[in-house]
N, C-alpha and C positions, 0 to 999 in steps of 0.2 A: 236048440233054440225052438222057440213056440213057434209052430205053423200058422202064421196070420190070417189063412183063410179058411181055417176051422175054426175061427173067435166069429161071436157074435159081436155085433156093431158094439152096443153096450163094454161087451167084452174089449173092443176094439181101442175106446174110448179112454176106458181105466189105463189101459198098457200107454195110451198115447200121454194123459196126465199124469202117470208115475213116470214115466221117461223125461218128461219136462222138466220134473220135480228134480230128478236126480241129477240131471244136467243142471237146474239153477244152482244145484246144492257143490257140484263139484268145481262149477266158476268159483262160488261165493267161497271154496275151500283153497283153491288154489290163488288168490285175489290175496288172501291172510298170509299165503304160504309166502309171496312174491314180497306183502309187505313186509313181515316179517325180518328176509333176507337183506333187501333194501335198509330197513333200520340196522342190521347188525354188521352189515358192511360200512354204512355210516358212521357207528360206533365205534368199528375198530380204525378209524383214524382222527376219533374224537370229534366228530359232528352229528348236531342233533337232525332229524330229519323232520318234517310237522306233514304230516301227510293228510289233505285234505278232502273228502269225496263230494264229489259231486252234488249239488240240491240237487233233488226228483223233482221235474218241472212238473204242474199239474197237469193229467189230459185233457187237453183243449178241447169240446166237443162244439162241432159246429153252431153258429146262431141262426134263431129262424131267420130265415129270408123273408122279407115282406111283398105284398103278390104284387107286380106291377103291372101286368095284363090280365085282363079276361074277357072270356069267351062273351061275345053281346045278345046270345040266345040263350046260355047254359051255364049261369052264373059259376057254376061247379068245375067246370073249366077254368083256372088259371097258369099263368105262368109269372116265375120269377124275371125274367127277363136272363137268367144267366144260361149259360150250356146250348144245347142244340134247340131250337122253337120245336116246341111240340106239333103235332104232324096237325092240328085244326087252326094253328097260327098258319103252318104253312100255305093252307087251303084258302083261307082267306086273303093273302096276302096277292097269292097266284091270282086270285079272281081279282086283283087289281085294288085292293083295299088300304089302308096305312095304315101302320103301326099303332101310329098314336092314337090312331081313334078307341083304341082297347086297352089305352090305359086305364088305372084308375084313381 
């Protein structure tokens, strides 16, 4: 077997996308192999089988969020409002300020 840590990164790379490859290839062979069986087991008591696969949902990629705060000196400062307040919300807030004054 190949020494992994005499492959350059590059090197490293290809081994990891041909290993991917070959593993999709031997689900996607073994899937045929299982349906296969599945129909001829069917058939030998005379029943058809309709085997249907899956839709590939499409990938869902995030939508922008729209900014709902920002900074009242550094307009380049915003925040969504979601996840943790970024650390100049929190500075303000500390110094006794409210939220909603930096909406927008």
């Amino acid at each position: 077997m190949t020494e992994y840590q005499d492959l350059s990164e590059h090197e490293l790379q290809a081994v990891i996308e041909n290993a991917e490859k070959a593993l999709k290839n031997k689900q996607a062979n073994k899937r045929k192999e299982v349906i296969a069986q599945i129909k001829e087991l069917a058939a030998s008591i005379d029943l058809i089988v309709e085997i249907h696969e899956p839709e590939k949902r499409p990938v869902r990629k995030g939508a922008k969020v729209a900014i709902k705060y920002r900074h009242p000196d550094d307009h380049s400062k915003t925040w969504t409002g979601r996840g943790v307040a970024p650390r100049w919300m929190q500075e303000l807030l500390n110094a006794g300020r409210q939220r909603s004054e930096f909406e927008v």
